[in-house]
N, C-alpha and C positions, 0 to 999 in steps of 0.2 A: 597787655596780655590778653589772649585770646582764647576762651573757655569753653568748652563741645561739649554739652552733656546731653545725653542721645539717653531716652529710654528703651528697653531691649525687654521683651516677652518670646518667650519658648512656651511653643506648644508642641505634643507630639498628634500626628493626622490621624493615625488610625482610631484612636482615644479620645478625640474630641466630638463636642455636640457643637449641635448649630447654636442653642444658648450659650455654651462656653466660649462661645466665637465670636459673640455679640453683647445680649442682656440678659441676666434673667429676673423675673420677678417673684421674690418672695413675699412670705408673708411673716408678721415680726409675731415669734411665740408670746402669746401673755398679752396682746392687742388686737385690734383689727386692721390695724397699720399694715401698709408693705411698701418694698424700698425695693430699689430695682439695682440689681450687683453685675457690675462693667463685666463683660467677656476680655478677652484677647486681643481683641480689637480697637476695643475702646482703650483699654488701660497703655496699648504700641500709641496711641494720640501724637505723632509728633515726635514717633520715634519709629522702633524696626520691629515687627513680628516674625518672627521665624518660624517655620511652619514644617516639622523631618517630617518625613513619610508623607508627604501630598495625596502622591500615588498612593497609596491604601488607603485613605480620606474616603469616606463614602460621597456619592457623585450629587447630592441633593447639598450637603454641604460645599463640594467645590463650587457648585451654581452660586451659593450665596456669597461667597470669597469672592469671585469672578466678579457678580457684580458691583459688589464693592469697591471692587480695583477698576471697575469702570468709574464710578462717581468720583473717584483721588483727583485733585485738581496736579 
């Protein structure tokens, strides 16, 4: 038997940041700790990101997409 399990992340373009699309780093209330929380991008890992509204996407975050999808082996 033969098993596909594909992870899937929905984002909407017009409504995203370049953090949300990547990493962000915060910092942990009550320490001086911080933990760095996966975008969009990170958590598709091995699976599919879908991305509506491209087109309204502001053009500094397409840059960052694009070049990402250059790095994809």
């Amino acid at each position: 038997m033969i098993q596909i399990l594909l992870k899937g992340v929905y984002i909407c373009g017009n409504s995203s940041t370049s953090s949300g699309l990547t990493v962000t780093l915060t910092k942990e209330t009550g320490s001086n700790d911080f933990a760095l929380e996966p975008g969009a991008l990170v958590l598709a890992d091995q699976g599919c990101c879908c991305i509506d509204e491209f087109d309204k996407m502001c053009s500094q975050h397409q840059v960052k997409l694009n070049s990402n999808k250059e790095k994809m082996l």
